[in-house]
Structures are given as C-alpha cells and as structure tokens.
C-alpha positions, 0 to 999 in steps of 0.5 A: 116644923115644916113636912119635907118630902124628897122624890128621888132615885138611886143614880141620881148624885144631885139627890145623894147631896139634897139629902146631906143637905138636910142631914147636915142641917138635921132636918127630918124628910120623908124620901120617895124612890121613884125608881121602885115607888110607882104611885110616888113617882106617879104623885110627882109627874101628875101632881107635881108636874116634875118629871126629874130629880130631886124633887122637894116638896116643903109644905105646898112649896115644890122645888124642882131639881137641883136648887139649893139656895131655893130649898135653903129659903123655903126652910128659913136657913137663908 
C-alpha cells in the first residue's frame, strides 16, 4: 500500500475534492492542515519546495497543486 500524505488547508476547494478523490477510491492518507500545522507547513515549503495546495505526497512522488490525472497515475488507477 502506497504512504499518501495530503498538505491542506480549510479555504482551499481544490483540497476539499483531492480528498473525495481518494475517499471515493478508499484510499487511506494522512492530512496536514497548513493552516494550523507549522512544522507540516514548514516540511511542505522547505522539503517540498511547494508553497500551495493541495500538496500530495505519494511514497517519494509529490504532486504539487490540483493534478488529478497525475495523482490517478501515481496510485496505479490510470
């Protein structure tokens, strides 16, 4: 099973369907709220070099804002 984070934050629509994307395809993930989360929002800017979200981590791969198709491909669902 692939290890999902999700870097997110409240006012943020495009997180909101990221994570009835993986629901839907009952895909566990841990969520990060950037908003109140200083050292995941630290971890996603520094480590990640993201500085928006959504921002998924699956295993090593990182998708960086609104990507389905590339986040369908890093779970094997494509």
């Amino acid at each position: 099973m692939k290890k999902v984070e999700v870097y997110t934050q409240p006012s943020c629509p495009p997180c909101q369907i990221v994570k009835q994307f993986l629901q839907h395809h009952q895909i566990s993930y841990t969520e990060f709220d950037v908003s109140t989360d200083s050292i995941a929002r630290d971890r996603m800017i520094s480590e990640f070099e993201s500085y928006s979200t959504p921002t998924v981590r699956v295993d090593d791969e990182l998708v960086k804002g609104f990507d389905l198709q590339r986040l369908e491909h890093l779970l094997g669902l494509a």
